[in-house]
DRENPA-3360 file (N, C-alpha, C; in nm, 2 decimals, always signed):
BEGIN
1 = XXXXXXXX = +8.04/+10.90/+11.20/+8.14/+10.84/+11.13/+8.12/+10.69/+11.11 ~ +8.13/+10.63/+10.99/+8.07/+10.50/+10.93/+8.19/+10.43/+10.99 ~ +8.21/+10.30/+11.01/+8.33/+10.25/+11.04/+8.31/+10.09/+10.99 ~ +8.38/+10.08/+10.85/+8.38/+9.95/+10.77/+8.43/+9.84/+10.83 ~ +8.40/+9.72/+10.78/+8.48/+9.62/+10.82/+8.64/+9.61/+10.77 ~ +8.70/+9.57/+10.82/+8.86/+9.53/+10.79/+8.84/+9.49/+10.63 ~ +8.81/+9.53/+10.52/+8.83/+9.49/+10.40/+8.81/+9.34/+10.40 ~ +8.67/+9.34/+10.44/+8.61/+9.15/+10.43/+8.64/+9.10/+10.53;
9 = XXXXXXXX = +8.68/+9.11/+10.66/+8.73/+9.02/+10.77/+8.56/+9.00/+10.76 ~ +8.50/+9.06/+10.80/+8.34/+9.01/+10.87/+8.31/+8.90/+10.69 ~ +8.33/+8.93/+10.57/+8.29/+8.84/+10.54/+8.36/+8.71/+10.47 ~ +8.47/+8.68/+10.55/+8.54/+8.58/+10.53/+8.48/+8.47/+10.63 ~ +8.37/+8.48/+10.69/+8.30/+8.35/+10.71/+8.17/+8.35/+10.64 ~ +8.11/+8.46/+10.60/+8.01/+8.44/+10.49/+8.00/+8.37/+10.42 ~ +7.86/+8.31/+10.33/+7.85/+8.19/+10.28/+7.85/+8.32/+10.12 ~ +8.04/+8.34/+10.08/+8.02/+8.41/+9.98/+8.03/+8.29/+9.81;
17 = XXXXXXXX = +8.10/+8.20/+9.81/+8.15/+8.12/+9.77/+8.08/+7.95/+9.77 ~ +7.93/+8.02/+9.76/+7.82/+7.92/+9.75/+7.81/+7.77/+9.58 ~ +7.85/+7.71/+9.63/+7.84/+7.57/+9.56/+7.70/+7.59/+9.51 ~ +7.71/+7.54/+9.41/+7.54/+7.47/+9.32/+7.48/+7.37/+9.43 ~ +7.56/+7.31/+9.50/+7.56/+7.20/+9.58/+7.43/+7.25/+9.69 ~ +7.32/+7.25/+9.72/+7.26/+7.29/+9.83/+7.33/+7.45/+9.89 ~ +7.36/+7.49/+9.81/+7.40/+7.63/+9.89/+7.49/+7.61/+10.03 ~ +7.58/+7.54/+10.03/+7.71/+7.51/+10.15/+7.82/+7.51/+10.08;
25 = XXXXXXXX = +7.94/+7.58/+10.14/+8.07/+7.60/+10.13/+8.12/+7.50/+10.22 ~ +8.24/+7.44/+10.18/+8.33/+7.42/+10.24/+8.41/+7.44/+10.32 ~ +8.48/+7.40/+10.44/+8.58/+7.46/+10.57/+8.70/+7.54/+10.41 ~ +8.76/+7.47/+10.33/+8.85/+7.44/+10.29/+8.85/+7.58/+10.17 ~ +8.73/+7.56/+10.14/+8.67/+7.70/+10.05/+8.69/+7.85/+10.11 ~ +8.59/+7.82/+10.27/+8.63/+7.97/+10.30/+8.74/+7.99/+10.34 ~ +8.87/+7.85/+10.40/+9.02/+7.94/+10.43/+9.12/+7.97/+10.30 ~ +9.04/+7.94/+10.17/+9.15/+7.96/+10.04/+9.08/+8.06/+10.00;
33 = XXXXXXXX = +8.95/+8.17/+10.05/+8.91/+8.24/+10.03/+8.96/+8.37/+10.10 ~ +9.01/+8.31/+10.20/+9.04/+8.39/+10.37/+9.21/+8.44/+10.30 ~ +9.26/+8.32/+10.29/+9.41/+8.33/+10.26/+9.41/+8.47/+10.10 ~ +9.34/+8.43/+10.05/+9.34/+8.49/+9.91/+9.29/+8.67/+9.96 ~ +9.26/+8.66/+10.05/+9.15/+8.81/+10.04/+9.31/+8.95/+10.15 ~ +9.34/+8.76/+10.24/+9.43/+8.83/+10.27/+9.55/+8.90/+10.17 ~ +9.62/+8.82/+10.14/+9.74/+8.83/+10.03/+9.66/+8.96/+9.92 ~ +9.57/+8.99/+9.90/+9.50/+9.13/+9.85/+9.55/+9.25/+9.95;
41 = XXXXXXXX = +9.54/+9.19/+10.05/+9.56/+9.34/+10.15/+9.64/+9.38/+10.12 ~ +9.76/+9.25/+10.13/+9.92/+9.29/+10.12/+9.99/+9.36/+10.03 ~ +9.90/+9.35/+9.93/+9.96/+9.37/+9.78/+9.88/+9.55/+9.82 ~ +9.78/+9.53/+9.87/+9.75/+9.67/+9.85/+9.81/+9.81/+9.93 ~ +9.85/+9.71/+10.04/+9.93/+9.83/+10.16/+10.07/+9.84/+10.09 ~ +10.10/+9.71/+10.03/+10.26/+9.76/+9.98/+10.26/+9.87/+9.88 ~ +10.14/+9.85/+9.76/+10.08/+9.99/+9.63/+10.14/+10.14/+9.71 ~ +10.03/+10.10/+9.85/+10.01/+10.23/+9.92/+10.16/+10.26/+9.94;
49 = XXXXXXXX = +10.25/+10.16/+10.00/+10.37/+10.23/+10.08/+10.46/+10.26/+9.96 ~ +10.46/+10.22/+9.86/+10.53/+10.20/+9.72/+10.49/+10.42/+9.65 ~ +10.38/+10.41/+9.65/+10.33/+10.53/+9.64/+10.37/+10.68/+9.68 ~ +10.37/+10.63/+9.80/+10.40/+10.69/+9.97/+10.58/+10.76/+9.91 ~ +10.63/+10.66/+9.93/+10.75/+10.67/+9.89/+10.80/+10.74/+9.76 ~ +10.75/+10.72/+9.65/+10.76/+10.76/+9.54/+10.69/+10.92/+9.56 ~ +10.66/+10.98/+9.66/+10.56/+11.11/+9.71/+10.50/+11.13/+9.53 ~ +10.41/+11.00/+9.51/+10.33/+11.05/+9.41/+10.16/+11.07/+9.50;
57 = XXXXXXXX = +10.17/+10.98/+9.65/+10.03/+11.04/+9.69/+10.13/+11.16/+9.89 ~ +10.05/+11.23/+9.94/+10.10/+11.31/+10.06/+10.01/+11.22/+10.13 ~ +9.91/+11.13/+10.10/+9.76/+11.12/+10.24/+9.86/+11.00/+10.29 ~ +9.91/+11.03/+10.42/+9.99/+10.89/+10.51/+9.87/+10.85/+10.54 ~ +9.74/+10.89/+10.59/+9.65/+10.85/+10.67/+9.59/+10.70/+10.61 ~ +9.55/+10.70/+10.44/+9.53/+10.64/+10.38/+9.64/+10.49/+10.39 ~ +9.76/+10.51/+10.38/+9.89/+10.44/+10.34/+9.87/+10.33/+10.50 ~ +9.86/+10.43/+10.62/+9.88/+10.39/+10.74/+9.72/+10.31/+10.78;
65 = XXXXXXXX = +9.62/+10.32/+10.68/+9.51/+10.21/+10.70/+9.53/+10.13/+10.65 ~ +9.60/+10.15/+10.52/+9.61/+9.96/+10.42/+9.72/+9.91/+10.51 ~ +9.79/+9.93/+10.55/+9.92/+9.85/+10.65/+9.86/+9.83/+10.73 ~ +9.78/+9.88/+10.81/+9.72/+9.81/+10.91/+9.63/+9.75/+10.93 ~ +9.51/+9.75/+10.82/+9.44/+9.65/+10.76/+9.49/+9.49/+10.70 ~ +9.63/+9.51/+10.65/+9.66/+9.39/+10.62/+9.76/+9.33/+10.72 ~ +9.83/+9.37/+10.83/+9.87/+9.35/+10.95/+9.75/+9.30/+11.03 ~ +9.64/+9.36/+11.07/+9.50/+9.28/+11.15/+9.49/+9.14/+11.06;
73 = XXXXXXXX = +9.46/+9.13/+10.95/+9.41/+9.05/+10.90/+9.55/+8.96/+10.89 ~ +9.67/+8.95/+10.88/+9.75/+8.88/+10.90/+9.74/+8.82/+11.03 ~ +9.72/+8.91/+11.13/+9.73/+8.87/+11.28/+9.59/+8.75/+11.29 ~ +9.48/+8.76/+11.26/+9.37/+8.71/+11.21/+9.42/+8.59/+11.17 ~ +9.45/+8.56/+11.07/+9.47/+8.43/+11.03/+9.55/+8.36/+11.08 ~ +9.71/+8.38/+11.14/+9.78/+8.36/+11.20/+9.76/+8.28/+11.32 ~ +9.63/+8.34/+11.38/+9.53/+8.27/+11.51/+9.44/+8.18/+11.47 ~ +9.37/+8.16/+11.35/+9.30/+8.10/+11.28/+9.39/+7.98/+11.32;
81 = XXXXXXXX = +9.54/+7.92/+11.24/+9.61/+7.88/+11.20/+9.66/+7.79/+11.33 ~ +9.66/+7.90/+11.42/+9.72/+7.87/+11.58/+9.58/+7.72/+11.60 ~ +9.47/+7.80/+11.61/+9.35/+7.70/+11.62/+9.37/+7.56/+11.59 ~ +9.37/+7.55/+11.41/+9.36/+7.46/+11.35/+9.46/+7.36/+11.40 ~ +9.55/+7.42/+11.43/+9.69/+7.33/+11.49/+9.68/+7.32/+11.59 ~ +9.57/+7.38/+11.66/+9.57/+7.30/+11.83/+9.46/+7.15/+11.84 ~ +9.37/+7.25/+11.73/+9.24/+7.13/+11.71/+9.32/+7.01/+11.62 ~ +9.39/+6.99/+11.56/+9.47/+6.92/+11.51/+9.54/+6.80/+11.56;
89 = XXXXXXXX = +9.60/+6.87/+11.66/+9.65/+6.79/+11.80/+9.63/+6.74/+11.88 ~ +9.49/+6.86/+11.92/+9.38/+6.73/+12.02/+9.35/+6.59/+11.99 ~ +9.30/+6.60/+11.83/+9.23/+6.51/+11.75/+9.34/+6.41/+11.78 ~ +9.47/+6.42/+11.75/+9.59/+6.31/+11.74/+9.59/+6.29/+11.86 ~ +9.57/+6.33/+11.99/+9.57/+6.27/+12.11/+9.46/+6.20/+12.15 ~ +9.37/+6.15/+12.08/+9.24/+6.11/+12.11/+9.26/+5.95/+12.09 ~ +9.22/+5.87/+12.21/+9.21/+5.70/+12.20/+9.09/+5.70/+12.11 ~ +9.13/+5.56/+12.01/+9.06/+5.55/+11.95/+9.02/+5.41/+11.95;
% end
């Protein structure tokens, strides 16, 4: 049994969104890439639960991966976010 990545979690630090620039991305690139890939999940688990409901599809199994694909990767960024705002803080408590 093959077992995929979370719908791009592994390549939301990839250098997918390569600049002409010497081939480097920006911090700022890959989290409006991160945020964007997320908000895709969302829209896709909702399709699914929209579906679900409408019993135009029977597969829950399907329905109950896009929710929880875009719940991980919510949870994911959320800690991302937690980071940023700790490393954030530090930096403001630092003598300068």
């Amino acid at each position: 049994m093959k077992i995929d990545s979370i719908a791009g979690i592994g390549n939301m630090v990839e250098n997918k969104g390569v600049n002409a620039h010497k081939g480097k991305t920006t911090f700022s690139e890959v989290l409006k890439d991160s945020i964007q890939k997320a908000g895709e999940l969302e829209k896709e688990a909702d399709q699914e639960a929209i579906k679900l409901a409408k019993m135009e599809t029977q597969d829950i199994h399907n329905t109950m991966i896009a929710i929880e694909k875009a719940d991980l990767t919510f949870q994911l960024m959320m800690q991302v976010r937690n980071k940023i705002i700790s490393a954030y803080e530090e930096i403001m408590r630092m003598q300068v």
